[in-house]
N, C-alpha and C positions, 0 to 999 in steps of 0.2 A: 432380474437385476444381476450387474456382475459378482461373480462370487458365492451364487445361491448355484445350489448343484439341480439341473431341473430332472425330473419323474419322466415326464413325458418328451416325444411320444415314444423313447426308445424303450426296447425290452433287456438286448445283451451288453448296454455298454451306460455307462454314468457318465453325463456333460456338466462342467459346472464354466459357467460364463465370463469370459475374462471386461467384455466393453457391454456398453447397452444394447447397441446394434450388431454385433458381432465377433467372431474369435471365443474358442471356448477349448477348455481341457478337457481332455475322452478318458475316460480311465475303463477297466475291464476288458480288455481289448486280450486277446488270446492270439499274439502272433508268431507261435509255434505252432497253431492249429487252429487257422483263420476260419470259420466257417463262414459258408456262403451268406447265411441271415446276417450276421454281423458284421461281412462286408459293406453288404446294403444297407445297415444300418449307418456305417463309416461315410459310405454315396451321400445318404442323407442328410447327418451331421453336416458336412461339407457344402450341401448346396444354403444349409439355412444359417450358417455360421462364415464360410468361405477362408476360414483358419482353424484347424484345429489341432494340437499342440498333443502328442502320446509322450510318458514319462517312462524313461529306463526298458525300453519297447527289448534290448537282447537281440536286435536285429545286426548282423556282419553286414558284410559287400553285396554278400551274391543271395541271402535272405532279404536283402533293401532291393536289390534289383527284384528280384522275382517277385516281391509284393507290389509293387510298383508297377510291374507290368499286367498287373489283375485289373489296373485303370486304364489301360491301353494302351498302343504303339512307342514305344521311347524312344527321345532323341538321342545322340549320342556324339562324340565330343569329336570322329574325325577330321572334320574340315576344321577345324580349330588348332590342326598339330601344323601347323606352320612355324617359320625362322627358328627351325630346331628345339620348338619344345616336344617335348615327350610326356606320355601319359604316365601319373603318377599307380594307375590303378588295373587291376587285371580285367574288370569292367568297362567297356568305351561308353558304355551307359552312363556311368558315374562322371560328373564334374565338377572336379576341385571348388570348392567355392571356402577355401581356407586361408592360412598366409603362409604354406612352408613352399622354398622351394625344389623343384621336383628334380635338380641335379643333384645338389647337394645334399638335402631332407635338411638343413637347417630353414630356420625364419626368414623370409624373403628379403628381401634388402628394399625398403621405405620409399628408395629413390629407383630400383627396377623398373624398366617397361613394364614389365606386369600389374606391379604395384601399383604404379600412375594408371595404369587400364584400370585395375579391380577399384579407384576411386570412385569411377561411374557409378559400381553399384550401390555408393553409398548416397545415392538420389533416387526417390521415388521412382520406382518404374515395374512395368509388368515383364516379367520375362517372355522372351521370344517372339516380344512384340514386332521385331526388327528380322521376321522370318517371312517365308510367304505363307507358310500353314502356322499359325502361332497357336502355343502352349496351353492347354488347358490344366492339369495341376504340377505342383513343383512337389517335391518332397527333400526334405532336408533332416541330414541327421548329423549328430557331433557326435565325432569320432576323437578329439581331443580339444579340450576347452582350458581357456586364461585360469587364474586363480578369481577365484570371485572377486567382485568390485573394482575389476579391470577392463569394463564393458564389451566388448563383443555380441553385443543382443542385435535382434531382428526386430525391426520397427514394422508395424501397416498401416495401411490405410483404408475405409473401407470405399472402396469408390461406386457402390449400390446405394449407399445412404448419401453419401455426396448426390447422383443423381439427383436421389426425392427430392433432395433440399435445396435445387440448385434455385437462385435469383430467378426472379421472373423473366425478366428480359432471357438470362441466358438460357433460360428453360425451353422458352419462347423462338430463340435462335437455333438452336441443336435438332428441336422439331421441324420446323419450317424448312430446315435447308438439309442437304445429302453430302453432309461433310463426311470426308477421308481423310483420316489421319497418314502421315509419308513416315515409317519409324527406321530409325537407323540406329545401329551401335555405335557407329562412328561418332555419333550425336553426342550420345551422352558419353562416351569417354573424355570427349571434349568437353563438355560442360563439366566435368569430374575434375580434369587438370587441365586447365584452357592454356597453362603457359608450354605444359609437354606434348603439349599434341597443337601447338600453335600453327604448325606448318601443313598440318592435313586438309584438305579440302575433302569436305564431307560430303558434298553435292558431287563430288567422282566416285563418291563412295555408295554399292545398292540401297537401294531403299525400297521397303514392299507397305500393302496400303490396308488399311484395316479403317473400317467405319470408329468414326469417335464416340457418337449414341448409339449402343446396340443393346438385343434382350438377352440376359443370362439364361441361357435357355433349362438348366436345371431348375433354377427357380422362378424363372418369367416374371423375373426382377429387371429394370433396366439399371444397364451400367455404364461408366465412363472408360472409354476404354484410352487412357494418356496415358502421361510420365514418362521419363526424363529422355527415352528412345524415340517420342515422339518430335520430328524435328520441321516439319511445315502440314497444313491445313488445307485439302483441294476441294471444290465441286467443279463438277463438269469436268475431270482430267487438270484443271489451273488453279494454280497458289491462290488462294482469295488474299484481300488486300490484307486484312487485320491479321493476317494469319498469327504471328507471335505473339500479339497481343492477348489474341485470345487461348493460345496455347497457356498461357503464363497464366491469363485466370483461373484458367480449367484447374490449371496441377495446382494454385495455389487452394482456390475452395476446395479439392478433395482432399487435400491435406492438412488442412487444419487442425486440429491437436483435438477439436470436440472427436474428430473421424478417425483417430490413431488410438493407435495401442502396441504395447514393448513387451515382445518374450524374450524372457529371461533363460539361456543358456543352464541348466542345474548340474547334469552331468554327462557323460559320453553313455549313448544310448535314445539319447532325447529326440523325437522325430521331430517336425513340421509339418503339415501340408496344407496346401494354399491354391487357391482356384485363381489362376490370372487372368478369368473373364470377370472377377465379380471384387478384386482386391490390388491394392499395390504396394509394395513393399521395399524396404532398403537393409542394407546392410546397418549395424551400427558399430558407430568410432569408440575411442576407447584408449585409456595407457598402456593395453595391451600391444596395441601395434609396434613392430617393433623391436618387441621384448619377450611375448611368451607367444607361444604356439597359439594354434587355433585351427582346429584339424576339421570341417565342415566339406561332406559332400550330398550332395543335391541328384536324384532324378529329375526327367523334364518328361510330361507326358503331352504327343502331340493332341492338340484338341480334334473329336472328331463330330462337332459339332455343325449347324448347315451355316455357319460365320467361319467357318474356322480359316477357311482360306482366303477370306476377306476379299478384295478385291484384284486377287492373285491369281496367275493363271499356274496349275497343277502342275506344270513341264520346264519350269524354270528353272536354272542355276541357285542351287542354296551354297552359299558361300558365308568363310569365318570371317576372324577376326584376328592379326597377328599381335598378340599382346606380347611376345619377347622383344622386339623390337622398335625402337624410335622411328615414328616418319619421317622422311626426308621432305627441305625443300621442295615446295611444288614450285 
């Protein structure tokens, strides 16, 4: 039950449950002097929970990168420094996922290109969905947080128990057919601020292809792998007809409020981490926007699992995303 701190089956680390099916608080965690058992027992935690939340962890930049990298290969932020942004951090590992901005170090300004980009992520989605090798865990840490009761939290969703649970029919549908999901970021910065980004054509925009039903292969769980990057539905190589239709059920059943759960920001130091084969997650809004800081960066670890590169061929252009700047008329 959430909230009970469970015994089993770990040795070096205490889980206490944040939802019924998922997300949980780790505490005993030694990450000045990580030992290998309690890594694995971290591995663990993560494939049966797919969030799990360390408090006041004392981890910097380059101790978040290096632990980060014990999960495996990391993305990093180059192809993203387009229309003259600059990296705010000595890490290209690390990605701003805060509201300052990186010329100035003040608060971002509301009405920014960036600003209307980072609305995207406040819609369900899994990160790196919209790669050809997409992401297996994220890690996030606060490095400066609002004053309490100014919201700034991180919403999920579990989209493993959505599976179990899906309607017969759709159950029924997902098996039977070899859907490919198309995901783009274009997608969702547009569904984020549809009037700022009105002039973009997303369909000139890449798009790489990831199955919708696939098996979490840590826990041989199945999962939904959608959300808000997901921008049309194929078999065979071709758009099927209901494609949106059914796109819009999918993210609406995984998200439904029985499948969610909100961590709560407490102080700088606080980690994340989150498996994007088995969860999906948003940003949350707040009267902080705006007004106070909100200092959050993120690792991305690439997945090296046999889905990972989805219906992707391995030699292809990975390209960003220019969030300083407004698209022009197409």
């Amino acid at each position: 039950m959430p909230g009970l701190i469970q015994e089993s089956p770990f040795k070096t680390i205490t889980v206490k449950e944040l939802h019924p099916t998922f997300a949980a608080e780790v505490s005993g965690v030694n990450f000045q002097d990580l030992s290998e058992e309690q890594f694995q027992e971290i591995l663990a935690a993560m494939a049966k929970y797919g969030v799990c939340v360390f408090r006041n962890t004392g981890l910097d930049d380059e101790a978040h990168v290096k632990f980060s990298e014990r999960f495996g290969e990391l993305d990093n932020i180059r192809r993203y420094l387009m229309g003259g942004r600059k990296p705010r951090y000595e890490y290209y590992e690390l990605f701003d996922a805060g509201n300052i901005d990186g010329e100035s170090n003040t608060i971002l300004d509301p009405e920014s290109a960036r600003a209307h980009s980072n609305r995207g992520n406040g819609l369900f989605h899994a990160d790196s969905s919209f790669n050809p090798r997409r992401a297996s865990f994220s890690l996030l840490r606060a490095c400066e947080l609002p004053p309490p009761g100014n919201g700034g939290n991180t919403d999920f969703a579990d989209s493993r128990a959505a599976f179990d649970e899906l309607p017969a029919d759709l159950r029924a549908e997902l098996l039977a057919h070899d859907y490919v999901g198309a995901h783009s970021m274009a997608h969702s910065r547009k569904l984020g601020s549809p009037d700022f980004f009105r002039d973009m054509d997303v369909c000139a925009t890449p798009m790489f292809r990831h199955r919708v039903a696939q098996r979490h292969e840590p826990s041989g769980r199945m999962n939904l792998f959608v959300g808000a990057h997901l921008h049309h539905i194929e078999e065979g190589g071709k758009e099927i007809a209901h494609s949106w239709d059914l796109i819009q059920r999918l993210n609406q059943h995984a998200t439904q409020k029985k499948y969610t759960t909100t961590v709560q920001w407490d102080s700088p130091g606080d980690l994340v981490i989150w498996d994007n084969r088995a969860v999906l997650h948003r940003a949350g809004g707040g009267t902080f926007e705006g007004k106070y800081r909100r200092d959050l960066r993120r690792t991305t670890v690439h997945d090296d699992s046999p889905t990972a590169w989805g219906c992707n061929a391995k030699d292809v252009a990975w390209t960003g995303f220019d969030t300083n700047t407004k698209p022009q008329t197409v």
